[in-house]
C-alpha positions in Angstrom: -10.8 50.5 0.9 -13.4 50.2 4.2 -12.3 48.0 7.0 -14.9 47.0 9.0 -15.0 45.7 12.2 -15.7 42.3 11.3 -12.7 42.2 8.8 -10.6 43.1 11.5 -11.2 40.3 14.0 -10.3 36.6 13.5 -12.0 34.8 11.2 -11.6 31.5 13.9 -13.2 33.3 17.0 -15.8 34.6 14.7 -16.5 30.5 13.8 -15.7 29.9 17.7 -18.3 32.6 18.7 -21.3 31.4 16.6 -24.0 29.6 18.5 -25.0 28.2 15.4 -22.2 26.1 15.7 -22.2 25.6 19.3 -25.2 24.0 18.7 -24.2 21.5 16.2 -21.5 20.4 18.3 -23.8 19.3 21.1 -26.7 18.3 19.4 -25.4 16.6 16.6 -24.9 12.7 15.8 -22.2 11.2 17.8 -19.5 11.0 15.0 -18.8 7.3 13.4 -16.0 5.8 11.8 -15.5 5.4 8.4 -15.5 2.1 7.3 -14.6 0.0 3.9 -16.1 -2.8 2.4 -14.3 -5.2 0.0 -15.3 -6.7 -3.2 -15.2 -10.2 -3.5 -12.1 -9.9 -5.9 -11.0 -7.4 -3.3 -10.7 -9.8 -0.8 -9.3 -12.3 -3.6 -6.8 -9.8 -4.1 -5.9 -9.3 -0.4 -5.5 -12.7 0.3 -3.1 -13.0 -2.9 -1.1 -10.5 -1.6 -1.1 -11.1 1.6 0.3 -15.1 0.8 2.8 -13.5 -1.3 4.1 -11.5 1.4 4.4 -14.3 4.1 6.6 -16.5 0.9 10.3 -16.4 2.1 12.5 -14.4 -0.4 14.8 -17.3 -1.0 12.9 -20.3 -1.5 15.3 -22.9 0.4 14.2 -26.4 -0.4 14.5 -24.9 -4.8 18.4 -23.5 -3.9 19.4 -26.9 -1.8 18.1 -28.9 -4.7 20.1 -26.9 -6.7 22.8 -27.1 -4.9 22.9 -30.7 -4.8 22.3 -31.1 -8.4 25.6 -28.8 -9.2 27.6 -30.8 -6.4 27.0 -34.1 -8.2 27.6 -32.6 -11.7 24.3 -33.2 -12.8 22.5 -29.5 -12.8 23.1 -29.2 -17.2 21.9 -25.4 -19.0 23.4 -24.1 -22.1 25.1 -21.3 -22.2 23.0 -19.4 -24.6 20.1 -19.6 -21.9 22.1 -17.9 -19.4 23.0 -15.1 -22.1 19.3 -14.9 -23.3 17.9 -14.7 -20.0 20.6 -11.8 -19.1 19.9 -9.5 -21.6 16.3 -10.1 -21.2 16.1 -9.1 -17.9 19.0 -6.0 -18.8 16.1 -5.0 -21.3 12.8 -5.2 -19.0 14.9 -3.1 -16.5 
């Protein structure tokens, strides 16, 4: 195996070194952004999700009414809903 001078010396000052490269550098285009450009369903989608990121978790004016209707007795489910819904969500988990 031949080691040659060029082998020997780093492969970054060689790059550093070239005035090939120099010259790209200074007489190149000064480099631009990237940019992106959404879709009209992208931006249908980015306002969706953007809405459903400002919505409160807890949605206080469904848990008062709630809890007004089970203060005055009057919030009725069976119990086979509660049960149904359970293992529903215990199976999509």
């Amino acid at each position: 195996m031949n080691i040659n001078e060029i082998n020997k010396s780093n492969p970054i000052n060689l790059y550093r070194q070239n005035p090939r490269t120099d010259k790209v550098r200074k007489e190149g285009a000064p480099s631009v952004g990237d940019s992106v450009t959404l879709s009209e369903t992208g931006n249908a989608f980015r306002d969706a999700l953007k809405a459903v990121k400002d919505m409160p978790e807890i949605r206080a004016d469904k848990v008062s009414e709630l809890a007004r209707r089970v203060k005055n007795n009057e919030y009725k489910t069976k119990t086979s809903d509660i049960a149904d819904k359970i293992i529903d969500d215990s199976i999509t988990e």
